[in-house]
Biopython code that builds the backbone (N, CA, C, O; Angstrom):
import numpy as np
from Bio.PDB.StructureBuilder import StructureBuilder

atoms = [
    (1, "UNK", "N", (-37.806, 12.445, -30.853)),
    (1, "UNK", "CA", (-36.409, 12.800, -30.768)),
    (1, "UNK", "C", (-35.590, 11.527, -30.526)),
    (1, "UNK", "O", (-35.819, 10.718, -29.627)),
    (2, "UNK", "N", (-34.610, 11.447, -31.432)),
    (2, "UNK", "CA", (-34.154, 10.312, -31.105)),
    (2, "UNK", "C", (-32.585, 10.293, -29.685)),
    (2, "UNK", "O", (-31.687, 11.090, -29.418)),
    (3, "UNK", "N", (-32.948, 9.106, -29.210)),
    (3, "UNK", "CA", (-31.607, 9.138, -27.704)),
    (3, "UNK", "C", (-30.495, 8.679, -28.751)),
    (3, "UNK", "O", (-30.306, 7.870, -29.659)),
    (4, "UNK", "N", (-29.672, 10.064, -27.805)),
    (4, "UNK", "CA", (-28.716, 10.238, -28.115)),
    (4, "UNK", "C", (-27.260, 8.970, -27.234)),
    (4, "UNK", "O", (-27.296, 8.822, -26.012)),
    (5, "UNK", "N", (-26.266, 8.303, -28.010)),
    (5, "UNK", "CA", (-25.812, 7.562, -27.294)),
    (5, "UNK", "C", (-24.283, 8.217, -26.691)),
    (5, "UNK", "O", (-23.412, 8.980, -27.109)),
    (6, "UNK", "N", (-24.495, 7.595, -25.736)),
    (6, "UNK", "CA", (-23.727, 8.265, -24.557)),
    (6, "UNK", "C", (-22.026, 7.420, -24.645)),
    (6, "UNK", "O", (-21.939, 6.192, -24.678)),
    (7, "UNK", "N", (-20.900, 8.267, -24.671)),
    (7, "UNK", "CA", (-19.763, 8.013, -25.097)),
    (7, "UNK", "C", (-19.208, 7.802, -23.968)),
    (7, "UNK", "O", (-19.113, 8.728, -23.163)),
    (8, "UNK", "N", (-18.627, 6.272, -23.617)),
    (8, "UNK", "CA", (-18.091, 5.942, -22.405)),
    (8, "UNK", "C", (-16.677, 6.128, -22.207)),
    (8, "UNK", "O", (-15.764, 5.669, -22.893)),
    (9, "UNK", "N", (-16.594, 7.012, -20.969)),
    (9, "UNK", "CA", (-14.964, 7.165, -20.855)),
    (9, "UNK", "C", (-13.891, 6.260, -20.409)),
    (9, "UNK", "O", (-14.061, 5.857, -19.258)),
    (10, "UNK", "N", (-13.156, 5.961, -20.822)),
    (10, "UNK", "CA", (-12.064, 5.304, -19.934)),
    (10, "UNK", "C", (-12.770, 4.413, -18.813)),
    (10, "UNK", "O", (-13.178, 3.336, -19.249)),
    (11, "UNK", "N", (-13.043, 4.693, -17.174)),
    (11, "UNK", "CA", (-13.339, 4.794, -16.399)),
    (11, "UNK", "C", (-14.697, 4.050, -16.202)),
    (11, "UNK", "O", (-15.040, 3.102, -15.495)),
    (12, "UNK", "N", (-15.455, 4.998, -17.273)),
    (12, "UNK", "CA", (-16.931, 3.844, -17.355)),
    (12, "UNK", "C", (-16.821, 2.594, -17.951)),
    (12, "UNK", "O", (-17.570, 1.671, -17.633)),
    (13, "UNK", "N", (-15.639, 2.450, -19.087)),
    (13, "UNK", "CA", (-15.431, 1.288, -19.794)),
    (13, "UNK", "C", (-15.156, 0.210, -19.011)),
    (13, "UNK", "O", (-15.558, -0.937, -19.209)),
    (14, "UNK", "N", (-14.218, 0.726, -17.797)),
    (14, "UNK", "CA", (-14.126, -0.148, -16.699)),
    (14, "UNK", "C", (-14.837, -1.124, -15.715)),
    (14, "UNK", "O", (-14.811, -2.317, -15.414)),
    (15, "UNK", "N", (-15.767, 0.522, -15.230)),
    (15, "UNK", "CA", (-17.214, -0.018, -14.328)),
    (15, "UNK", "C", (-17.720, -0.911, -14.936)),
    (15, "UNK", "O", (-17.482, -2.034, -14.491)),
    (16, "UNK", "N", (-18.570, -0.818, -16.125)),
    (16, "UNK", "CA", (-18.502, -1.793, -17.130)),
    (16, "UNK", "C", (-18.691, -3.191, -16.896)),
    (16, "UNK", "O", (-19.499, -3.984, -16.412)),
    (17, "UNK", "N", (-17.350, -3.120, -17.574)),
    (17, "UNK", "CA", (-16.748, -4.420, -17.145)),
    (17, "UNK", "C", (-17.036, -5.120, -15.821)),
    (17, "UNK", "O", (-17.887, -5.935, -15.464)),
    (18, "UNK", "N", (-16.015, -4.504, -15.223)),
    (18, "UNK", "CA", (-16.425, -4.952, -13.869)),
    (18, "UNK", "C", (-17.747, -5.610, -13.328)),
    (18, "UNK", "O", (-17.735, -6.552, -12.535)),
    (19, "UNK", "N", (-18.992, -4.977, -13.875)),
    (19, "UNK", "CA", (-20.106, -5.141, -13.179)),
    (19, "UNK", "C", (-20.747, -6.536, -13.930)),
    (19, "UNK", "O", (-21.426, -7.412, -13.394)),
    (20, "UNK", "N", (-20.116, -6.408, -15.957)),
    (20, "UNK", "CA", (-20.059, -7.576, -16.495)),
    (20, "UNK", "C", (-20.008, -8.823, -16.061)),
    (20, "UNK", "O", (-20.842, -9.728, -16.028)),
    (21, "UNK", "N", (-18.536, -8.706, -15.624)),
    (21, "UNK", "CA", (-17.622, -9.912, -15.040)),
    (21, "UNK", "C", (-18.369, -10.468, -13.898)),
    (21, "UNK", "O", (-18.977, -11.537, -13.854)),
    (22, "UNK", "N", (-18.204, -9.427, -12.828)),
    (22, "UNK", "CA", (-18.762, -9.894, -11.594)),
    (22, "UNK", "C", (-20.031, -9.837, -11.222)),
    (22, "UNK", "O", (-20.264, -10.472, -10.193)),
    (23, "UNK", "N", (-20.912, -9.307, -11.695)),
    (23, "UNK", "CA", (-22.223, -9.352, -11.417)),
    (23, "UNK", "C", (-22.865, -9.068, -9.826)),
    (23, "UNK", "O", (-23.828, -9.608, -9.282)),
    (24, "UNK", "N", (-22.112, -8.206, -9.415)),
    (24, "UNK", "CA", (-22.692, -8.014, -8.243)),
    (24, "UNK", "C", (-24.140, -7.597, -8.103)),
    (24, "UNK", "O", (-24.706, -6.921, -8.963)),
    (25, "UNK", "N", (-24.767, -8.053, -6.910)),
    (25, "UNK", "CA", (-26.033, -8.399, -7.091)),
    (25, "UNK", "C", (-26.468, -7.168, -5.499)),
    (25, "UNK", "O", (-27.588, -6.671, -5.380)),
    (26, "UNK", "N", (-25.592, -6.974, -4.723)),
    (26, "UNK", "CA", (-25.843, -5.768, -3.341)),
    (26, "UNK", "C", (-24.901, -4.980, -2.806)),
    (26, "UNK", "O", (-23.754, -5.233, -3.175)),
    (27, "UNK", "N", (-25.026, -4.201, -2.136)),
    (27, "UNK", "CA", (-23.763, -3.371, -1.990)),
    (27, "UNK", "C", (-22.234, -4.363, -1.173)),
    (27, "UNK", "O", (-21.101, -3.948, -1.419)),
    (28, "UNK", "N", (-22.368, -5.270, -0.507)),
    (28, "UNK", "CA", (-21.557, -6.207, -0.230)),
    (28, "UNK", "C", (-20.781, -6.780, -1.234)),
    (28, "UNK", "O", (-19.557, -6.905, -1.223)),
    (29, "UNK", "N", (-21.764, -7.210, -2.325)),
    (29, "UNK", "CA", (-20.911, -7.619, -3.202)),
    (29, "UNK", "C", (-19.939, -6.849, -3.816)),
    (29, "UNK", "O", (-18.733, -7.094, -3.824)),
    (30, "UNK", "N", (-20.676, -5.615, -4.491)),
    (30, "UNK", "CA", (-19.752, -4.662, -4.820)),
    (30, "UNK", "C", (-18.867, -4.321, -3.759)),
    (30, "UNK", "O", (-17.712, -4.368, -4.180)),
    (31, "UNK", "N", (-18.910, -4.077, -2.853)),
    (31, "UNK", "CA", (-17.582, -4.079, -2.033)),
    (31, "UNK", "C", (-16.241, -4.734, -2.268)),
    (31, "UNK", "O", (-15.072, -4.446, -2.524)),
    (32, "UNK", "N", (-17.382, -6.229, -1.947)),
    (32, "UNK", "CA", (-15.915, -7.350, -2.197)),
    (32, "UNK", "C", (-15.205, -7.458, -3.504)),
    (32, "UNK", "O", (-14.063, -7.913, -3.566)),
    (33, "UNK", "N", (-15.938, -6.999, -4.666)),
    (33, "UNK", "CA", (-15.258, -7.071, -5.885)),
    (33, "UNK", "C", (-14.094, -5.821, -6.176)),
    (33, "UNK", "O", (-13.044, -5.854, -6.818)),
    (34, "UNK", "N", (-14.914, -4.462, -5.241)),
    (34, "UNK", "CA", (-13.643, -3.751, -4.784)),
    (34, "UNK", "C", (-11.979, -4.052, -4.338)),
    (34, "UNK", "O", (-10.829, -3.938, -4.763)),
    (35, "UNK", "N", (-12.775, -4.520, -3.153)),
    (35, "UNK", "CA", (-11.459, -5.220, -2.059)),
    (35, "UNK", "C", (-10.669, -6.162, -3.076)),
    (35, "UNK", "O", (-9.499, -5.908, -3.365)),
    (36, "UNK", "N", (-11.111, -6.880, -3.425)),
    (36, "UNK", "CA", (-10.577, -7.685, -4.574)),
    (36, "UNK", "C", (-9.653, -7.366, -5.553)),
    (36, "UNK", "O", (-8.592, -7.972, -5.706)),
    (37, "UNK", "N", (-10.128, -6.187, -6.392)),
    (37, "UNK", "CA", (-9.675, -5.642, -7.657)),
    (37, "UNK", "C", (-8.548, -5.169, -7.096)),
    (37, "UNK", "O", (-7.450, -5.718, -7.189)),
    (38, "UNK", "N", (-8.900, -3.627, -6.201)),
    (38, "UNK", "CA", (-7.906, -3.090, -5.490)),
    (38, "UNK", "C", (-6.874, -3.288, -4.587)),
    (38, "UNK", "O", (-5.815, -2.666, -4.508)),
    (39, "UNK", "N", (-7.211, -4.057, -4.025)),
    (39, "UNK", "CA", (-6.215, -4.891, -2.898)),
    (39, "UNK", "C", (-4.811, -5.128, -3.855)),
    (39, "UNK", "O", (-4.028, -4.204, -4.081)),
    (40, "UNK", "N", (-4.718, -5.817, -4.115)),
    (40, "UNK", "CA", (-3.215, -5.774, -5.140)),
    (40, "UNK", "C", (-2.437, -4.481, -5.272)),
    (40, "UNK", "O", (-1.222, -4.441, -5.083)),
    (41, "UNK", "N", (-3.351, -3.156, -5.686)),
    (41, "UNK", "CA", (-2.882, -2.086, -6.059)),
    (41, "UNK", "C", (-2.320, -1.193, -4.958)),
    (41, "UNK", "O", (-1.312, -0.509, -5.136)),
    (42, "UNK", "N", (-3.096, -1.225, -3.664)),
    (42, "UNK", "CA", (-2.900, -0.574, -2.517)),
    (42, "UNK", "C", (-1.445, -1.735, -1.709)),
    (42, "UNK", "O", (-0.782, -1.361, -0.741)),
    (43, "UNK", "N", (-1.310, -2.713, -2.211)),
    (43, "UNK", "CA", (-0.753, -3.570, -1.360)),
    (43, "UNK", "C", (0.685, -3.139, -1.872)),
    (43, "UNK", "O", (1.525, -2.806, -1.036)),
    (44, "UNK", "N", (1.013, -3.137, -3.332)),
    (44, "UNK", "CA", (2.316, -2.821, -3.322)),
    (44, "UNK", "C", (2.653, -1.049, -3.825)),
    (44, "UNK", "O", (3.624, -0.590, -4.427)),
    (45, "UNK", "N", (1.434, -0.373, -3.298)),
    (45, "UNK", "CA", (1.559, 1.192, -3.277)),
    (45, "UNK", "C", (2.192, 1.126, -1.876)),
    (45, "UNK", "O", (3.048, 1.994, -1.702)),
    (46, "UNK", "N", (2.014, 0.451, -1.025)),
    (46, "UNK", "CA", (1.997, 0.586, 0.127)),
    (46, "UNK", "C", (3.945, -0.373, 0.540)),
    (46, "UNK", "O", (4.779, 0.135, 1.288)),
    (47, "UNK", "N", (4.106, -1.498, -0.075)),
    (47, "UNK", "CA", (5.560, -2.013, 0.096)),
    (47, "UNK", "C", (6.370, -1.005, -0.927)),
    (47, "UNK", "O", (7.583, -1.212, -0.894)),
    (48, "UNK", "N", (6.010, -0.085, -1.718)),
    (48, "UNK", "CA", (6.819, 0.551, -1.864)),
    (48, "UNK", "C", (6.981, 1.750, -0.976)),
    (48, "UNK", "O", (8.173, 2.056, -0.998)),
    (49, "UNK", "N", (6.247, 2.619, -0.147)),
    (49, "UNK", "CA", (6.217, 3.059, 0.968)),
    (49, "UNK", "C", (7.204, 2.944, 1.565)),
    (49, "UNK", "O", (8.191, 3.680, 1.553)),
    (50, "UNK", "N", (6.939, 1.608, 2.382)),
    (50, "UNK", "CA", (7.610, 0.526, 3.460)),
    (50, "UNK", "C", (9.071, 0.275, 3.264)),
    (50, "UNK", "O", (9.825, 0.067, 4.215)),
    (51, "UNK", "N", (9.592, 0.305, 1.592)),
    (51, "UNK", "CA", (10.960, 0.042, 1.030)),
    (51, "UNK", "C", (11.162, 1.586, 1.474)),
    (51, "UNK", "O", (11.511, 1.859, 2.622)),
    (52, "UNK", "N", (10.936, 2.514, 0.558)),
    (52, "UNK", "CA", (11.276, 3.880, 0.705)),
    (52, "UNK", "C", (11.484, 4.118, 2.406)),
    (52, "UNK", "O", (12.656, 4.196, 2.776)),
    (53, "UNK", "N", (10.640, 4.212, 3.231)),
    (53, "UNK", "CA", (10.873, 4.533, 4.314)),
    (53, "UNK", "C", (12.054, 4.022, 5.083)),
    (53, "UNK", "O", (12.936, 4.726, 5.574)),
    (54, "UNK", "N", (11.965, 2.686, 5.132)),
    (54, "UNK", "CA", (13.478, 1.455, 5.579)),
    (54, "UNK", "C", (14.560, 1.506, 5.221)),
    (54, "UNK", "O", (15.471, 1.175, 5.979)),
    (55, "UNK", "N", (14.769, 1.895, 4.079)),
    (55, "UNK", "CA", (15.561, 2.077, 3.034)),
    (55, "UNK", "C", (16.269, 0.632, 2.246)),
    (55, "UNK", "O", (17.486, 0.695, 2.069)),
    (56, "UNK", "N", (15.842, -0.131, 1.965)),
    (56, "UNK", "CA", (15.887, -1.230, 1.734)),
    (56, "UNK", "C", (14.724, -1.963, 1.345)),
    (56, "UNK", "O", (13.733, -1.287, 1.623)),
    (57, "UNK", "N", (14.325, -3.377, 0.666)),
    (57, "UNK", "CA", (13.521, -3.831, -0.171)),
    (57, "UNK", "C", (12.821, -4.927, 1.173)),
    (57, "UNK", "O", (13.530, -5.422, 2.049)),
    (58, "UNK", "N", (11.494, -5.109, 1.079)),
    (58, "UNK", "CA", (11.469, -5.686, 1.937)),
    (58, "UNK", "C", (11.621, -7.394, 2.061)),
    (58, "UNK", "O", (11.131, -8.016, 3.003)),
    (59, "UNK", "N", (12.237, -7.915, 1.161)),
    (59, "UNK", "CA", (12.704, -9.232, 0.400)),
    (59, "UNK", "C", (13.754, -9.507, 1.840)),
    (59, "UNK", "O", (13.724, -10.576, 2.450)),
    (60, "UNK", "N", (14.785, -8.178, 2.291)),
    (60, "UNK", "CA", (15.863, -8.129, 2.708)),
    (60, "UNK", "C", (15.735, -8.091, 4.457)),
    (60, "UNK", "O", (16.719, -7.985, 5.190)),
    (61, "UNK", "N", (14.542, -8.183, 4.865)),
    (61, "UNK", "CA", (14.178, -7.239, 6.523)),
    (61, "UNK", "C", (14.422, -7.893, 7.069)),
    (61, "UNK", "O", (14.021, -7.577, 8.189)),
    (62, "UNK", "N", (15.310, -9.547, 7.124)),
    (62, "UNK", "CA", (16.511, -10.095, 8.097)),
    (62, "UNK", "C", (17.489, -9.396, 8.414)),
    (62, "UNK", "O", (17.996, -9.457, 9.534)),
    (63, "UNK", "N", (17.865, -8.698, 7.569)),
    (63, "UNK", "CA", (19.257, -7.809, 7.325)),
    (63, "UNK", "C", (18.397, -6.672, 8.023)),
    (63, "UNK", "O", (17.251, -6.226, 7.995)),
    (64, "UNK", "N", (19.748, -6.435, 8.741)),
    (64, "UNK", "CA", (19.899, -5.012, 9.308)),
    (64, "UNK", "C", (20.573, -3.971, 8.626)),
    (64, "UNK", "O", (21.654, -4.417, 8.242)),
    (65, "UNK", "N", (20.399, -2.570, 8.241)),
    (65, "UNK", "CA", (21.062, -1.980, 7.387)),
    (65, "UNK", "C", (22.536, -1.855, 8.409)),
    (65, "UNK", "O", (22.616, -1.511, 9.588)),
    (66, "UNK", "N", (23.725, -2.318, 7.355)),
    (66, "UNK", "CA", (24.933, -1.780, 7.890)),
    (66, "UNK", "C", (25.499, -0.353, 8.607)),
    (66, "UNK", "O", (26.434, -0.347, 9.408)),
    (67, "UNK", "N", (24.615, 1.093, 8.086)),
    (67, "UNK", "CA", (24.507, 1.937, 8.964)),
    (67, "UNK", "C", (24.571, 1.656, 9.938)),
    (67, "UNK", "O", (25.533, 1.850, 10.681)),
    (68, "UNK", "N", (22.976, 0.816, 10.350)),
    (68, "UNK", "CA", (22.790, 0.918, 12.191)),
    (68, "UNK", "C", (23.622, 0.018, 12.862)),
    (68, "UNK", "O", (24.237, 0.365, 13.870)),
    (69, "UNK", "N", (23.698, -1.140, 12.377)),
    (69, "UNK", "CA", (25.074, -1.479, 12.869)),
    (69, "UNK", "C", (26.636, -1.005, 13.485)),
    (69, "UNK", "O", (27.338, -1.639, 14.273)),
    (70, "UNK", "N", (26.840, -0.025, 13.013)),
    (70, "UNK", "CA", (27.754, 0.708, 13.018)),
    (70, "UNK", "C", (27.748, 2.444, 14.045)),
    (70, "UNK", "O", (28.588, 3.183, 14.558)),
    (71, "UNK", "N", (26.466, 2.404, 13.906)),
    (71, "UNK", "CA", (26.021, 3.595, 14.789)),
    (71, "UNK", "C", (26.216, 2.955, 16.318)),
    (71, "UNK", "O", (25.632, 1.968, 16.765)),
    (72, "UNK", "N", (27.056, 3.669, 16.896)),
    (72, "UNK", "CA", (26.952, 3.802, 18.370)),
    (72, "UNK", "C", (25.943, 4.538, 19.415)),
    (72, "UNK", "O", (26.576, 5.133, 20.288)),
    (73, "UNK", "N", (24.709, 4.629, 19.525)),
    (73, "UNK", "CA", (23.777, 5.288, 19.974)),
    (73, "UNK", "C", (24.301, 5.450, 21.443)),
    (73, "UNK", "O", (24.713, 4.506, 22.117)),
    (74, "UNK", "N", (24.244, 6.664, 21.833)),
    (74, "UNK", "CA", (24.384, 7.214, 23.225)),
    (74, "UNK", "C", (23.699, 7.902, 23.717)),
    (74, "UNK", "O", (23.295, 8.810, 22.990)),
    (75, "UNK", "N", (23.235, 7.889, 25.016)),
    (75, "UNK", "CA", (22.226, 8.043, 25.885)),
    (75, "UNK", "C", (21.733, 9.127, 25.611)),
    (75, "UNK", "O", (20.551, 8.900, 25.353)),
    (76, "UNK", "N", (21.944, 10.201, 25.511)),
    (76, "UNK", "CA", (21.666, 11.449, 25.266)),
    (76, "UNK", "C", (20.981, 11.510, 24.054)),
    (76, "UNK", "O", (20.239, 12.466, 23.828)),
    (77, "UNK", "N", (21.130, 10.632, 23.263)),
    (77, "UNK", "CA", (20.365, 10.502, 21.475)),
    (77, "UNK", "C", (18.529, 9.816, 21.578)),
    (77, "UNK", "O", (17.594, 9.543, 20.826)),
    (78, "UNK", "N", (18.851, 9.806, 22.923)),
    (78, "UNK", "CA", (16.969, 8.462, 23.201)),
    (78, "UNK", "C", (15.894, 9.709, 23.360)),
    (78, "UNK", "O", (16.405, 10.784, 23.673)),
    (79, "UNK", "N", (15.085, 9.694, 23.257)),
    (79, "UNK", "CA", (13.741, 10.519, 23.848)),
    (79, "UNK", "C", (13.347, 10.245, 24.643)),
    (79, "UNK", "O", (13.704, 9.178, 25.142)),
    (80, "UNK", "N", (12.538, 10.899, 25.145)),
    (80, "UNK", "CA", (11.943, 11.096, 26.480)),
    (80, "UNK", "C", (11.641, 9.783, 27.303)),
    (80, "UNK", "O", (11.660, 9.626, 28.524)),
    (81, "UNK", "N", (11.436, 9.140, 26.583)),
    (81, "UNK", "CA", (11.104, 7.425, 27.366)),
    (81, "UNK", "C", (11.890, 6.533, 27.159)),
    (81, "UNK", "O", (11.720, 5.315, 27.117)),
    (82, "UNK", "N", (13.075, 7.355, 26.981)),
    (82, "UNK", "CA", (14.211, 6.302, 26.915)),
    (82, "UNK", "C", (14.757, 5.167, 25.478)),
    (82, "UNK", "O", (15.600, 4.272, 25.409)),
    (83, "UNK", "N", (13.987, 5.643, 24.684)),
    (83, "UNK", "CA", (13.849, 4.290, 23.640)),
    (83, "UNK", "C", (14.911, 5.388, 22.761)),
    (83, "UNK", "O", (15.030, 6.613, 22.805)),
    (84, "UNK", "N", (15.571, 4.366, 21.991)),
    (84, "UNK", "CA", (16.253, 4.687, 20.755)),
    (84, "UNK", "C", (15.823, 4.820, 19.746)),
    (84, "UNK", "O", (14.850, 4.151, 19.399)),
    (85, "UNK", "N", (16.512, 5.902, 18.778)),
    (85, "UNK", "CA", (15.829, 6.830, 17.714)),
    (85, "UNK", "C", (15.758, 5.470, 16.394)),
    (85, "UNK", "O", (15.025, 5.485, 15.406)),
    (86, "UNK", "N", (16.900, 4.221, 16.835)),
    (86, "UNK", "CA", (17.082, 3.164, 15.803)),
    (86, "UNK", "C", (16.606, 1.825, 16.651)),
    (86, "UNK", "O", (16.944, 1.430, 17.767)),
    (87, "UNK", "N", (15.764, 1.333, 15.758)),
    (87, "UNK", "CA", (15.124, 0.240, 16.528)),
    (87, "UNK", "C", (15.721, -0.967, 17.094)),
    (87, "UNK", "O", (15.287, -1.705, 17.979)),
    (88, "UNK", "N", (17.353, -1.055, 16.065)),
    (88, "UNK", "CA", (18.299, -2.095, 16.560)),
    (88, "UNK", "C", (19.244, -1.805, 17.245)),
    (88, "UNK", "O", (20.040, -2.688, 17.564)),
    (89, "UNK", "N", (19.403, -0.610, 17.621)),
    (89, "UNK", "CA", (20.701, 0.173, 18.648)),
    (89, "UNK", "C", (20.377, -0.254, 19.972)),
    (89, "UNK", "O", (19.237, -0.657, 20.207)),
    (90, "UNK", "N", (21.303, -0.209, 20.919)),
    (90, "UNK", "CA", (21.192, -0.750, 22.380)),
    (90, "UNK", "C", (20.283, 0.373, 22.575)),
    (90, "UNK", "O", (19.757, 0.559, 23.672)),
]
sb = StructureBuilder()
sb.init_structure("model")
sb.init_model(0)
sb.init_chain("A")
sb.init_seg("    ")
for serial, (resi, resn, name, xyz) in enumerate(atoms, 1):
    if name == "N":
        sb.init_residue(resn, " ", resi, " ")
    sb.init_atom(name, np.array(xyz, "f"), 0.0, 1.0, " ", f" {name:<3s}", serial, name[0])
structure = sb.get_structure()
């Protein structure tokens, strides 16, 4: 019977590669070629996060947003330990 050849998806075309290129030789290695590859991808999944949440780019995080500036925080607005709901408000 003859073997039948096996149609690589997307995904495997990748692994692939990958294992091509880098030749990892133990599970360490493959790790680090992980950390490697991915790191970039998680890094600005993650500053876009960081923008979204701040509301602002993080190029800019000298600047204080003009909002809080302008917000007068009063005592009654703090929680339980006293701290303010805005990190630059008195």
């Amino acid at each position: 019977m003859a073997k039948r050849k096996m149609i690589l998806t997307p995904p495997d075309n990748i692994a692939k590669q990958i294992m091509e290129t880098y030749q990892p030789q133990d599970a360490q290695e493959i790790q680090d070629v992980v950390k490697r590859i991915f790191a970039p991808i998680f890094e600005a999944a993650l500053k876009g996060e960081m923008q979204n949440h701040l509301g602002y780019a993080p190029t800019m995080n000298a600047r204080i947003p003009v909002a809080i500036l302008a917000t007068d925080t009063p005592k009654d607005s703090q929680d339980d330990l006293g701290r303010s709901p805005h990190p630059h408000a008195p």
